[in-house]
C-alpha positions in Angstrom: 27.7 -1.4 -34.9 28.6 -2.7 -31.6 26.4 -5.2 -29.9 25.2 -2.9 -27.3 23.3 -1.1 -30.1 21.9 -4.7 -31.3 19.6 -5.3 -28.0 16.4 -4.6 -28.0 14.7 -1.4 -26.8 13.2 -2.3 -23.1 17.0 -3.5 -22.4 19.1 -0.7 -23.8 16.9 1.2 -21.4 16.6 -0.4 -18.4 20.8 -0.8 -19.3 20.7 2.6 -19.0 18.9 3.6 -16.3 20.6 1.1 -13.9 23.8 2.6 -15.1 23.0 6.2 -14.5 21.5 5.7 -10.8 24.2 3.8 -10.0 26.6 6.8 -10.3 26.4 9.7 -8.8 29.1 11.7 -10.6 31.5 11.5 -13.3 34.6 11.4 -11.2 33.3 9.0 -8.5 35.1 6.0 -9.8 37.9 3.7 -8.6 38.6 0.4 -7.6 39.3 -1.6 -4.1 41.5 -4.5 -3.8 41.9 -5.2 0.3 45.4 -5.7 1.0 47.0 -3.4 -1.9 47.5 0.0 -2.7 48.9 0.7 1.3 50.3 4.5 1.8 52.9 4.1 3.3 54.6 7.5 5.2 52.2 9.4 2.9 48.6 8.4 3.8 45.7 9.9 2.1 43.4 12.0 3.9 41.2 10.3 6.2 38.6 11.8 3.5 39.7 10.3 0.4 39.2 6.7 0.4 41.0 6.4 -3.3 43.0 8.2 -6.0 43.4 7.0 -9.6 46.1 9.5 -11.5 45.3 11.8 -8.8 41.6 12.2 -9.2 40.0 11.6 -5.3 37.2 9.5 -4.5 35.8 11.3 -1.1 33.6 10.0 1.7 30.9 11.8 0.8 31.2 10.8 -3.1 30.0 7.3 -1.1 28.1 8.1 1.0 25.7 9.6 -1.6 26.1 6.9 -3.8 24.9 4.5 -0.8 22.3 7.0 0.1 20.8 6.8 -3.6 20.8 2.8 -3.4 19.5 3.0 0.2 16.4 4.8 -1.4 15.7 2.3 -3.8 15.5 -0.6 -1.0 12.5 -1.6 0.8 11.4 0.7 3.6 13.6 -0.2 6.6 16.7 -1.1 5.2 19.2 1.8 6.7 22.5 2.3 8.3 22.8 -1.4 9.2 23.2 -1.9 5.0 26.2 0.3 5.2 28.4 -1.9 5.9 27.7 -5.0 3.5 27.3 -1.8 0.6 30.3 0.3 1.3 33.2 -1.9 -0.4 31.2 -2.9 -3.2 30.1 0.2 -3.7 33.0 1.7 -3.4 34.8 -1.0 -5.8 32.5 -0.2 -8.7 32.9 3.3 -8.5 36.6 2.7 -8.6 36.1 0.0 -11.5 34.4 2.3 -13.5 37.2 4.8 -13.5 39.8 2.3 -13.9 38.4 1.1 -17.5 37.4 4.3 -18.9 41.5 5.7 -18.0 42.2 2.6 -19.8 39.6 2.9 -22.9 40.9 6.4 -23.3 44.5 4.8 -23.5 43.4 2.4 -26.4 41.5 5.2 -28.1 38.0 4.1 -27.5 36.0 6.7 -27.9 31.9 7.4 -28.6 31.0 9.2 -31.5 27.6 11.6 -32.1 26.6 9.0 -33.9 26.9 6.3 -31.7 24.8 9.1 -28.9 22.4 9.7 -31.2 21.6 5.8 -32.2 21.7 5.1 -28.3 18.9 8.0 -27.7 17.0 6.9 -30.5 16.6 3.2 -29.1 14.6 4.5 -25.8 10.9 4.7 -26.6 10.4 7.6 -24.3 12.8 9.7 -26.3 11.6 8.5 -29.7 8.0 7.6 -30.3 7.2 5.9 -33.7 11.2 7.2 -35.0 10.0 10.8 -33.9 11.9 13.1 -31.2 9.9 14.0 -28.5 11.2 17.5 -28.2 13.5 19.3 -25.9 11.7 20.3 -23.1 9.8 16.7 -22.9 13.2 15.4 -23.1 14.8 17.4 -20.8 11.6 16.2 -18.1 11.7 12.8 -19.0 15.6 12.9 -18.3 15.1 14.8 -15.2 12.0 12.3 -13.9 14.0 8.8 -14.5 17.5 9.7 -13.6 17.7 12.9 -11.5 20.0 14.7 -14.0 20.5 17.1 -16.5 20.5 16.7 -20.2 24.2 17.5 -20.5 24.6 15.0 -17.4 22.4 12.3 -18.7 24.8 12.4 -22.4 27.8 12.2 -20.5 26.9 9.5 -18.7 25.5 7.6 -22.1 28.6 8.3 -23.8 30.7 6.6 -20.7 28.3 3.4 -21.1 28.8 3.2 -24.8 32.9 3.7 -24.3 32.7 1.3 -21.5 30.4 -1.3 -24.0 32.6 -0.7 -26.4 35.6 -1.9 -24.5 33.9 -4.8 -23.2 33.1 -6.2 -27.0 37.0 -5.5 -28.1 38.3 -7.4 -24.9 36.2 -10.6 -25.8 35.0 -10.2 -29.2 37.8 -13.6 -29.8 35.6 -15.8 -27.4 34.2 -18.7 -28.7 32.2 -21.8 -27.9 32.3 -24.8 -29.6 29.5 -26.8 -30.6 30.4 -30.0 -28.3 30.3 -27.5 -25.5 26.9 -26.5 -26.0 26.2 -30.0 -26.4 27.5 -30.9 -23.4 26.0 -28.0 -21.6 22.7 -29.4 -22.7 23.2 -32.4 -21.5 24.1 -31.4 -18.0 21.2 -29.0 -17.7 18.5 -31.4 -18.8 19.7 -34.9 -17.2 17.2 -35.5 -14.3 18.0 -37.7 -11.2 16.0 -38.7 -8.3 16.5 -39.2 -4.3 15.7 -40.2 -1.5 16.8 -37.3 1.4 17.2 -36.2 5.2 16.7 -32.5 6.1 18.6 -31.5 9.4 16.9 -28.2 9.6 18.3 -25.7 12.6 15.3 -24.1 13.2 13.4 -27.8 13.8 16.4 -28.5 16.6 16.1 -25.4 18.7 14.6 -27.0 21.8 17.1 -29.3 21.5 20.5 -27.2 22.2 20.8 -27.6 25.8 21.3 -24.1 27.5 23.2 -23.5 30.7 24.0 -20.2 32.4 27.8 -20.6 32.1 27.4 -21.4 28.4 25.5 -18.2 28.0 27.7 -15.7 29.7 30.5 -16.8 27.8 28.5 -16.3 24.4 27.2 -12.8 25.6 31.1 -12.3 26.6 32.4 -12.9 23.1 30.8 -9.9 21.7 29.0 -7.7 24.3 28.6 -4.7 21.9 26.2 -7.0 19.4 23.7 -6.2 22.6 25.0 -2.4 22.8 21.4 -1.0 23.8 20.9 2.6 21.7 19.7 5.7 24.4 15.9 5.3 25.2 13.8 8.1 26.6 10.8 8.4 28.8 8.3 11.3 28.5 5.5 12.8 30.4 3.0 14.1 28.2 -0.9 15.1 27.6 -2.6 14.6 25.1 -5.4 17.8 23.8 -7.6 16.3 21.4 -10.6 17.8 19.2 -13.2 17.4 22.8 -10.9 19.4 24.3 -10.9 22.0 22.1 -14.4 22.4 20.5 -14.8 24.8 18.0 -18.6 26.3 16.3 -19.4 28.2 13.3 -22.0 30.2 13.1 -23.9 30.5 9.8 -23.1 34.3 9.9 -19.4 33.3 10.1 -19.9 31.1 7.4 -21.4 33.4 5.0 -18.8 36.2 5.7 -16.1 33.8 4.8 -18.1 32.8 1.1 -18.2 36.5 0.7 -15.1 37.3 1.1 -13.8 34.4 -0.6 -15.7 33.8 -3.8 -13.1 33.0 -6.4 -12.7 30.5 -4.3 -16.4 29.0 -5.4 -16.1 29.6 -9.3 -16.4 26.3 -11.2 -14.8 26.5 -14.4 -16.1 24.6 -18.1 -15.5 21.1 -16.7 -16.7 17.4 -18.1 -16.4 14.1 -16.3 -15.2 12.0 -18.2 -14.1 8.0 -18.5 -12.2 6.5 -21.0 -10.4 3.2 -22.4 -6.7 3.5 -23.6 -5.0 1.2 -25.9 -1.2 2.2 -25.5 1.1 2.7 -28.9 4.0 4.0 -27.1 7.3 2.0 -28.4 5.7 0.2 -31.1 6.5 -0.7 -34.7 3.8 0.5 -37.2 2.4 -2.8 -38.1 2.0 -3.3 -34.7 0.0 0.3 -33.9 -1.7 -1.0 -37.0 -3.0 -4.2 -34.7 -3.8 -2.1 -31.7 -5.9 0.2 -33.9 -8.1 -2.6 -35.0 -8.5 -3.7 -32.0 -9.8 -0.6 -30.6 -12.1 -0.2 -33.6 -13.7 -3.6 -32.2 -14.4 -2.3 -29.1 -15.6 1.0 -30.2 -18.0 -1.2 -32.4 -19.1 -2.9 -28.9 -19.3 0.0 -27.4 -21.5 1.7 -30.0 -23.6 -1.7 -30.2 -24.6 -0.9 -26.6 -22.0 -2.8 -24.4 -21.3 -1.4 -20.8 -18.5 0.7 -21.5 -17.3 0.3 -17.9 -17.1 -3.4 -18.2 -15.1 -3.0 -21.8 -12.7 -0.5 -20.4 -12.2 -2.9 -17.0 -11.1 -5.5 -20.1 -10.0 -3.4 -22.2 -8.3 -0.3 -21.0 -4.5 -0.1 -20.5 -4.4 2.5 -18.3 -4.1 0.8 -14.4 -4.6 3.8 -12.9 -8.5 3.6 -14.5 -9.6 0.7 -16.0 -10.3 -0.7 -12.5 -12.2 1.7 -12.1 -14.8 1.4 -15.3 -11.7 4.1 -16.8 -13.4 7.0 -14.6 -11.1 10.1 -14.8 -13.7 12.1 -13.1 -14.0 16.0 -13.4 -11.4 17.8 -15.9 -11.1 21.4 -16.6 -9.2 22.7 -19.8 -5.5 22.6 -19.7 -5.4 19.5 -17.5 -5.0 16.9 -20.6 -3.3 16.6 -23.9 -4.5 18.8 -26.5 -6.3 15.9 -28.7 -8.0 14.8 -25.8 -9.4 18.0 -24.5 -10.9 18.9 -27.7 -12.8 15.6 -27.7 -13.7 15.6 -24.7 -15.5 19.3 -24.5 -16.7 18.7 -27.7 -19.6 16.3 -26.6 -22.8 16.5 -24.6 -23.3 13.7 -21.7 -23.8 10.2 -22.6 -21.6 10.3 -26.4 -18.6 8.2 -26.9 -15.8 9.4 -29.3 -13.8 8.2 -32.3 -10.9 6.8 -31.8 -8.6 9.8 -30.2 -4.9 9.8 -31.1 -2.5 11.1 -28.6 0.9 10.8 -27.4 0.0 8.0 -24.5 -1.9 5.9 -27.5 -5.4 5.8 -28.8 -8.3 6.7 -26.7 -12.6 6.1 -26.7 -13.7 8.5 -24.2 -17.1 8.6 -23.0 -18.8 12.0 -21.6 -20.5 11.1 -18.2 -21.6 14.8 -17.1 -20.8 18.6 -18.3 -21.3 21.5 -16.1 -20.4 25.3 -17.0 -18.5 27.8 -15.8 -20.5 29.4 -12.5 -20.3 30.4 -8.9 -21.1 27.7 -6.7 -24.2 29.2 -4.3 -23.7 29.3 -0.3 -26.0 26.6 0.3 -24.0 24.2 -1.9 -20.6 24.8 -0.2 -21.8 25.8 3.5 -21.0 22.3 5.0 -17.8 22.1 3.3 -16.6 25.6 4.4 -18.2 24.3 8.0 -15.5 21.6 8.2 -12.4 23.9 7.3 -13.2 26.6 9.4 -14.0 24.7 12.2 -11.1 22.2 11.8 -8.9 25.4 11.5 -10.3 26.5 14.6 -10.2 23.6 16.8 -6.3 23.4 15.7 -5.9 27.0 16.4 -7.4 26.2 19.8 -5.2 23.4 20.8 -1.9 25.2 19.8 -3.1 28.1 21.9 -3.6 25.6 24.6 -0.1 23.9 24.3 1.5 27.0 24.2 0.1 27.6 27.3 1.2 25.3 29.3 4.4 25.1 27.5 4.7 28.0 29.3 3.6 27.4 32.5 5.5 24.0 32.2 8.8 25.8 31.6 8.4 28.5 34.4 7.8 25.1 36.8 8.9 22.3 35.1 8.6 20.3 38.6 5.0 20.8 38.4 4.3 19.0 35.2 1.2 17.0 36.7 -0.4 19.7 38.8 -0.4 22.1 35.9 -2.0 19.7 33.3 -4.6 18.1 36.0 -5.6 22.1 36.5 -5.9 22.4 32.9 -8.2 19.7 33.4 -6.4 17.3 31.6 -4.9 13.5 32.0 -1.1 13.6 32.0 0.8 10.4 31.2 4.1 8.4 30.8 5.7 6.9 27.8 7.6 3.5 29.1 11.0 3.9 27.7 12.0 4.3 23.7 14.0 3.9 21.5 14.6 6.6 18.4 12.7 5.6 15.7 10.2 2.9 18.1 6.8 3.6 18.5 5.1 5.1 21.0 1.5 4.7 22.5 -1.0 7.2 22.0 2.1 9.7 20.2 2.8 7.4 17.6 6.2 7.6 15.4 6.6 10.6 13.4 10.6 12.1 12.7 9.1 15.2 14.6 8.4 13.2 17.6 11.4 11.6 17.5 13.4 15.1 16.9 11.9 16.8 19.5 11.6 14.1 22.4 15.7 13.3 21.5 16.7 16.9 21.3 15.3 17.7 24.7 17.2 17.3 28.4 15.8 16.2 31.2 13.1 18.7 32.3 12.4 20.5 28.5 9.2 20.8 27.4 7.6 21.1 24.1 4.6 20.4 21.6 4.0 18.8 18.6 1.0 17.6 16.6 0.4 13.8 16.3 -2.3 11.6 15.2 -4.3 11.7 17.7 -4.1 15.2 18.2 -1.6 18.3 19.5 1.1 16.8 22.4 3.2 18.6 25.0 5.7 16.4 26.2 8.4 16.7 28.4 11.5 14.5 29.0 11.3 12.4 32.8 14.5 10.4 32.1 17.5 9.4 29.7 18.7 6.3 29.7 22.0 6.7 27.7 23.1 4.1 24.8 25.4 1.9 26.6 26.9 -2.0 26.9 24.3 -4.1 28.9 24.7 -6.9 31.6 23.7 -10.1 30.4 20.4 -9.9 32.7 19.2 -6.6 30.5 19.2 -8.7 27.2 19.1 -12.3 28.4 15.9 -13.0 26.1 17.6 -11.8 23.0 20.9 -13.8 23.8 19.8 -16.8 24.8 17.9 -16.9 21.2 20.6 -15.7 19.5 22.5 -18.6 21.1 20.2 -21.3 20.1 20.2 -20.2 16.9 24.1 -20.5 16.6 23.9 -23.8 18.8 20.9 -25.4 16.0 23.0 -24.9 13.2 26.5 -26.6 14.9 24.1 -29.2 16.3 22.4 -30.1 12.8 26.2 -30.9 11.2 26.9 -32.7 13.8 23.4 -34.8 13.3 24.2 -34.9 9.4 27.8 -36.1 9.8 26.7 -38.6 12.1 24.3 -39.9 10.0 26.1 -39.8 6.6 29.0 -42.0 8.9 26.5 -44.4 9.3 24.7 -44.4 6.4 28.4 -45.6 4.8 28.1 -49.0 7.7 24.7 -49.6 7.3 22.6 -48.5 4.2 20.8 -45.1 4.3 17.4 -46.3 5.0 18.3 -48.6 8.0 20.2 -46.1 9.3 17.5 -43.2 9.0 15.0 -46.0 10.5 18.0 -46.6 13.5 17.7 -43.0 14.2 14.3 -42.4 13.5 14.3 -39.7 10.5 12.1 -38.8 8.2 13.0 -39.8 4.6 11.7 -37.8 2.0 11.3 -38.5 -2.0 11.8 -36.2 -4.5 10.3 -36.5 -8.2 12.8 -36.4 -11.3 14.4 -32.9 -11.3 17.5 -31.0 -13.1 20.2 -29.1 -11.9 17.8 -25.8 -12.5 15.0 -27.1 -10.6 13.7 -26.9 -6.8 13.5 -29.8 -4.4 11.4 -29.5 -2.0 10.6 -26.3 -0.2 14.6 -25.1 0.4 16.7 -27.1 -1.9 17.9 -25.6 -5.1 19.1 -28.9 -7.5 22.3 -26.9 -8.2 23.4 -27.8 -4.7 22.4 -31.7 -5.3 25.1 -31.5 -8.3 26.7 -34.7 -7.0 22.9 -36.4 -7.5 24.1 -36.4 -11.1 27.5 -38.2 -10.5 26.8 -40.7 -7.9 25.8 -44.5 -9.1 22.0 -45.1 -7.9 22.3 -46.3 -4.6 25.1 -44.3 -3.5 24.7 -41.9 -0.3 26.0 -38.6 -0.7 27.8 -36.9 1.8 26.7 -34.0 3.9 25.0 -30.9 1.8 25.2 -27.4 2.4 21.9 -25.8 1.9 22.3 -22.2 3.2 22.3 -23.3 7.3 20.9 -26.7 6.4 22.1 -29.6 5.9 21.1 -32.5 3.3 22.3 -36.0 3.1 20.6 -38.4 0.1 21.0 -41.4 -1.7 20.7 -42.1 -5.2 17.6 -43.7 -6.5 17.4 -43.1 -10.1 19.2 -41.1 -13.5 17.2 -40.4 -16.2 19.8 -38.6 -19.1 18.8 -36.2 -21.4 16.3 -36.1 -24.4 18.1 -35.4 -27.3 15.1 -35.0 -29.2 14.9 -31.5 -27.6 18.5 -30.9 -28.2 18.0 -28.5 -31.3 15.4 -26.2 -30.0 17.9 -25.0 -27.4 21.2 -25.4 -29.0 21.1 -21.1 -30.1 20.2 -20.2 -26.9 22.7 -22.4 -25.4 25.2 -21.2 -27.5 24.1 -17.6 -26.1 23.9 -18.1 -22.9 27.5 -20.0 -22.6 29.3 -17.0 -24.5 27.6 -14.5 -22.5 29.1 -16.3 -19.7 32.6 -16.8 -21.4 32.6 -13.5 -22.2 31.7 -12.0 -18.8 34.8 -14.6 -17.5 37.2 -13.1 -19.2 36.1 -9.6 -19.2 36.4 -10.2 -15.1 39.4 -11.2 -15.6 40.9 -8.5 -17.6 39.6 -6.3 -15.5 41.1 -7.2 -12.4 44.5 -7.6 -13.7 44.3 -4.3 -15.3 43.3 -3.2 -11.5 46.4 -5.0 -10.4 48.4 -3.0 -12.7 47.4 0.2 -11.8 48.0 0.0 -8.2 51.6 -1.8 -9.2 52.3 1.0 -10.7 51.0 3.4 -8.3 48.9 5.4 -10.3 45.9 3.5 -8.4 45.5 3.8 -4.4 43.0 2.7 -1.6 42.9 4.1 1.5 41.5 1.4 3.1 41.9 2.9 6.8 39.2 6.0 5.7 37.2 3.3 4.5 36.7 1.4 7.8 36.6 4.7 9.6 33.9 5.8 7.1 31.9 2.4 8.1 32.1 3.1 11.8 31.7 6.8 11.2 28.0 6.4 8.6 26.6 3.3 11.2 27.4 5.0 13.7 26.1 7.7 13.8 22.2 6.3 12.8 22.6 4.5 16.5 
């Protein structure tokens, strides 16, 4: 079997997953290599950004692949990502395409057998070497990736070809035990220096700023400053006092009457519990957890707190922070093993151990109540709140409307209508879409509304703090600014560029002089901090900032020498030798296999880069591969656009 099937479980499915969410559909796949593939008198349309053997890639084929990653991202991240995501995207949609036309070429093919062994590996599909079952299959399938069962097996079969094709094209790489050896060596020598940070952000006071010096950087780019549309509102705000809505306990009563189903409790039992999860493992290891849940019955049964046991215990994080409180559950809200335990105790007992599909359970009875109506007196104050809370809204929508009308017959008279009202109207400074604003906060249907509107239109909406009818006062369209509208922004934008020239100039300087007159004498000539690191390897951290893989010529240099300037990101390093200590070959043959892993892994992924970009190369040679790299740059202008 093919080493794909040889990993374990968690990374066969987390393989998986990241593979399926990372395509949206079985024909979005083709490759982009800038400054190849070019059409000629027969361009593509402006929607297909690339054909492989005639099968289109479209614009939106991308743009819901980007969408899908753009989910996935930390709140915030948006249109501006379009840009850095669309080629690379794009590229391994292409890619995948491009190797499964070839795999079909060479035969390469995946069997039932190979699906079923690939299904079998994920532990939400088969729990201790058991099938869940359709229909939880078909849910879990739908819950993790979004698709259908038929989807989710095409897509698995694809990985497995795909796999497959990888382990033929490199199944001849080797490494030889002196390059392990070697590898060793370089990872585990240590060195240590003396250094000089020239850190931008410590010289920004220092770049000199004049006004001619920042008009021409604002003139260089003017649209980096390209301020979107803002818009101004008048508005008032109707809040809960000015709306007040009371219930009368007659009201009350008629509204229980008329809505007692509402008020019937069925069998319920609170209940906590503490879980010990089996889910994924081997038998002798369910045999471990089992034991240990006997233990803690035992504790429990020997009078320990049962809350404290679970916070220890329990697996479940939803609960076990929580003393593994459930709270209230009625019948048909659990697995079936764990009802039956659950209503089949009086407050105050604990149960067996309870086997279920989640793992084994001790659950704990707190209270029991029986199937009845709820009296009026227990739910008056509850009923109370919603009716008058349904009121009060009822009220201020009937007030909004109001003067929406009002508004819109003298939309002039936006002030005098809301002051009669006996209301306080306001202003909103200017906005932008999506930018908060005070008292109406920043909701899509604020920002819909209040950008949908001309100058004059009125409308309402509910926020926060209440219902709002606003009305637009002025539109300040998106345009290019002067240099006074957005001189704040520039001049820092400047500095920042101006810090970063001015610390290579400072580290060049200094790594010049540290060649005439020693490193240390010339950091005490210029006055510079030295710093001191302790022993480190390629793979560790120096300092705050400095990765060792970017000291790599720590490790080549004679103690004593000075290096010349180092790139760290915008930073720049310059150091001097102090001190080599090589590496301890005593610890030599704990790492060798994983060595040899590691560097084959990486040999392997080599080649297979390799392969496939000549095999990319090929197929637009021969035409059968093409990029239409003008609907690709239109499509980037186009999706950032059009998010402002």
């Amino acid at each position: 079997m093919y080493r794909f099937f040889r990993r374990n479980r968690e990374a066969v499915k987390k393989y998986l997953l990241i593979f399926f969410l990372s395509i949206v559909s079985l024909g979005m796949v083709i490759t982009l290599i800038p400054g190849l593939g070019s059409f000629g008198d027969n361009p593509m349309r402006t929607n297909v950004l690339a054909s492989l053997n005639g099968a289109d890639i479209t614009a939106q084929d991308l743009r819901q692949s980007i969408e899908g990653q753009l989910r996935s991202l930390p709140a915030g991240a948006g249109a501006q990502w379009v840009s850095f995501m669309a080629s690379s995207t794009l590229d391994n949609m292409v890619m995948q395409r491009v190797l499964l036309v070839q795999a079909k070429k060479m035969g390469i093919e995946a069997s039932d057998q190979e699906l079923l062994q690939a299904l079998q590996s994920d532990p939400l599909l088969y729990q201790n070497g058991q099938f869940v079952g359709m229909d939880q299959y078909e849910n879990v399938i739908q819950q993790q990736t979004g698709m259908s069962v038929g989807q989710f097996e095409a897509m698995l079969r694809q990985s497995i070809i795909l796999d497959k094709m990888r382990d033929i094209i490199t199944d001849g790489v080797q490494v030889t035990p002196e390059e392990v050896h070697q590898e060793y060596l370089r990872r585990n020598a240590k060195a240590k220096i003396a250094y000089v940070v020239f850190d931008p952000s410590q010289l920004l006071k220092e770049v000199k700023v004049s006004p001619e010096a920042l008009q021409a950087y604002f003139q260089k780019n003017p649209s980096r400053y390209k301020l979107p549309e803002q818009r101004r509102l008048r508005y008032v705000l109707i809040t809960n006092q000015q709306a007040p809505a009371q219930m009368s306990d007659q009201e009350l009563r008629e509204y229980y009457t008329q809505h007692l189903a509402d008020y019937r409790v069925p069998d319920r039992v609170k209940v906590a519990h503490i879980l010990f999860k089996t889910t994924g493992k081997s038998s002798a290891e369910i045999a471990d957890v089992t034991k240990k849940a006997r233990d803690v019955l035992a504790q429990v049964r020997a009078g320990g707190n049962f809350a404290e046991l679970a916070k220890k215990y329990s697996e479940d994080t939803a609960t076990a922070p929580n003393g593994g409180e459930l709270g209230w559950i009625v019948r048909g809200q659990t697995v079936k093993e764990f009802e039956t335990a659950a209503f089949s105790m009086k407050p105050g007992q604990v149960s067996d151990l309870i086997q279920t599909t989640y793992g084994i359970h001790i659950i704990r009875v707190e209270d029991r109540q029986i199937a009845h109506l709820q009296s009026f007196d227990e739910v008056k104050d509850s009923i109370r709140t919603k009716l008058e809370q349904e009121k009060q809204a009822a009220a201020k929508q009937a007030l909004a409307d109001n003067l929406v009308r009002e508004i819109k017959a003298q939309p002039q008279k936006f002030v005098e209508i809301v002051r009669k009202a006996g209301l306080d109207p306001r202003e909103t400074p200017l906005f932008r879409y999506n930018q908060a604003v005070p008292d109406l906060g920043n909701s899509e249907g604020l920002e819909n509304l209040a950008f949908q509107l001309r100058t004059g239109e009125v409308g309402s909406l509910t926020v926060p703090k209440g219902t709002a009818v606003i009305q637009v006062a002025e539109i300040v369209p998106e345009h290019t600014p002067k240099l006074d509208e957005v001189r704040a922004q520039v001049e820092e934008d400047y500095r920042a560029e101006q810090s970063k020239v001015l610390a290579e100039q400072k580290a060049q300087a200094f790594a010049a002089l540290c060649k005439k007159e020693g490193f240390r004498k010339a950091a005490q000539d210029e006055g510079l901090t030295v710093k001191e690191s302790q022993d480190f390897t390629q793979n560790d951290q120096v300092g705050d900032i400095i990765p060792g893989s970017s000291l790599a010529a720590a490790f080549t240099l004679a103690p004593g020498q000075t290096s010349d300037v180092v790139s760290v990101g915008s930073t720049r390093v310059v150091f001097q030798v102090i001190s080599h200590t090589p590496a301890d070959e005593a610890g030599f043959a704990s790492q060798r296999e994983q060595l040899r892993e590691q560097l084959l892994e990486q040999k392997r992924n080599l080649v297979f880069e390799i392969y496939q970009q000549n095999l990319k190369r090929q197929m637009m040679a021969s035409g059968s591969l093409k990029i239409n790299e003008a609907a690709l740059k239109q499509f980037i202008a186009a999706y950032g656009g059009s998010h402002g």
